[in-house]
C-alpha positions as CSV (number, residue, x, y, z in Angstrom):
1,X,-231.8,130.7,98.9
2,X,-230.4,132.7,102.3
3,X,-233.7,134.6,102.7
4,X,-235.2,131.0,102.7
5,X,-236.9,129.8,106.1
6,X,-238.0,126.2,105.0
7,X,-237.7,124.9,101.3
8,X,-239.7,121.4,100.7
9,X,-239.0,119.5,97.4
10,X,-242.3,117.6,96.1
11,X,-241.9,115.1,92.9
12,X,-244.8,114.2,90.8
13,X,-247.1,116.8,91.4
14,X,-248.4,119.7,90.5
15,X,-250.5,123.1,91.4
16,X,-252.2,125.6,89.6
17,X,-253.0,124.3,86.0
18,X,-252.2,126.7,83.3
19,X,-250.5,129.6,82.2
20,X,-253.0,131.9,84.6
21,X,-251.2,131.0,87.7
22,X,-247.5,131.6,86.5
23,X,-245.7,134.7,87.3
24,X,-243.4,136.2,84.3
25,X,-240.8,138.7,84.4
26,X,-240.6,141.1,81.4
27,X,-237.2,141.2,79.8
28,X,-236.0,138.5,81.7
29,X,-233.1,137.0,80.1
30,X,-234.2,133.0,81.1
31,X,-237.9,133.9,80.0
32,X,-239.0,131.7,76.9
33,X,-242.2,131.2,75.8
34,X,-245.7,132.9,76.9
35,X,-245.3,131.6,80.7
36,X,-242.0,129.5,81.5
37,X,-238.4,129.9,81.9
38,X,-235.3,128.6,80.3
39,X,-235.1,124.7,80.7
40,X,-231.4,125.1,81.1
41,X,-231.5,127.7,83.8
42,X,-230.0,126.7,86.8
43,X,-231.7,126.0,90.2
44,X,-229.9,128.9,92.1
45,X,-230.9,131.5,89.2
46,X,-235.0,130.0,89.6
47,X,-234.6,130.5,93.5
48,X,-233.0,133.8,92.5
49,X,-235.9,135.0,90.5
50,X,-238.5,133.7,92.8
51,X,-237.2,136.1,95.7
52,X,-237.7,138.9,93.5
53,X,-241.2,137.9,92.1
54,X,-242.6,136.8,95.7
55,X,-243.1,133.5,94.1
56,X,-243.1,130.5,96.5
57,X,-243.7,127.4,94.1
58,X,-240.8,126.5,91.5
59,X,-242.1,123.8,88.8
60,X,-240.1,122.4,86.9
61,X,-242.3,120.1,84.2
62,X,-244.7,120.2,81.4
63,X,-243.7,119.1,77.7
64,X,-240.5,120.9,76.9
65,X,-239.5,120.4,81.2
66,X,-239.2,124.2,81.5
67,X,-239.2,126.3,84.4
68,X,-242.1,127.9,86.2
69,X,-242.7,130.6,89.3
70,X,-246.1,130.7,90.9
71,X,-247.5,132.4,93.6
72,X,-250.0,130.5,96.1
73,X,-251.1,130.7,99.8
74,X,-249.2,128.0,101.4
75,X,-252.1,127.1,103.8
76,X,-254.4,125.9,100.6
77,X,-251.1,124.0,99.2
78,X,-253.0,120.3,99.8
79,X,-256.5,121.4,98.0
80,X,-254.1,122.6,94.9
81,X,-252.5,119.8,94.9
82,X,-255.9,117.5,95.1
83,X,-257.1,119.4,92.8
84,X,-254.5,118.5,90.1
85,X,-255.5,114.3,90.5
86,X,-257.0,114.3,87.3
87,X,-254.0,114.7,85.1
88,X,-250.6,112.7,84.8
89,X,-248.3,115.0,87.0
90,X,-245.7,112.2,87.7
91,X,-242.9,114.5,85.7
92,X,-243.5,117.5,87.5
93,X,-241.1,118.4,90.4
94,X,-242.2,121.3,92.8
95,X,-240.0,123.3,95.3
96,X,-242.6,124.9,98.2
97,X,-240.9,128.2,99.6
98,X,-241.3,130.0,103.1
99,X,-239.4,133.4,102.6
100,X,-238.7,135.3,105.7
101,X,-239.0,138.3,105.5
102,X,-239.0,139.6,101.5
């Protein structure tokens, strides 16, 4: 989280639909399933592996609450989310990223 410039916690909604849009790790220890991570993995570890994806969206939802790391530009962040409207995203938290310099 140091390499962190602004980190914004959004509840109840989501970005990206799909597996498509998530960013896996190979032989990641926390990786489970074909696009999430570890439901028990902690916060720190997700921001952890986020830094060395380049991923700036951490999910934490869907129907067995696991983890996810997506990458998106930041500037489209409100159409994503608008564009999600249609489905019931009220159990979804997201953490939006600004890295400094990676």
């Amino acid at each position: 989280m140091e390499h962190a410039i602004n980190i914004r916690r959004m509840t109840g909604i989501d970005v990206n639909y799909g597996t498509q849009s998530c960013i896996n790790i190979d032989n990641c220890p926390e990786r489970e399933g074909a696009a999430g991570y570890n439901k028990n993995t902690t916060l720190s570890r997700m921001f952890e592996l986020a830094y060395q994806t380049k991923a700036n969206i951490i999910a934490k939802g869907g129907p067995n609450a696991k983890w996810y790391l997506k990458k998106i530009n930041l500037d489209t962040i409100d159409e994503k989310i608008n564009k999600q409207r249609w489905r019931d995203t009220s159990r979804i938290t997201l953490w939006v990223i600004e890295w400094g310099i990676i």
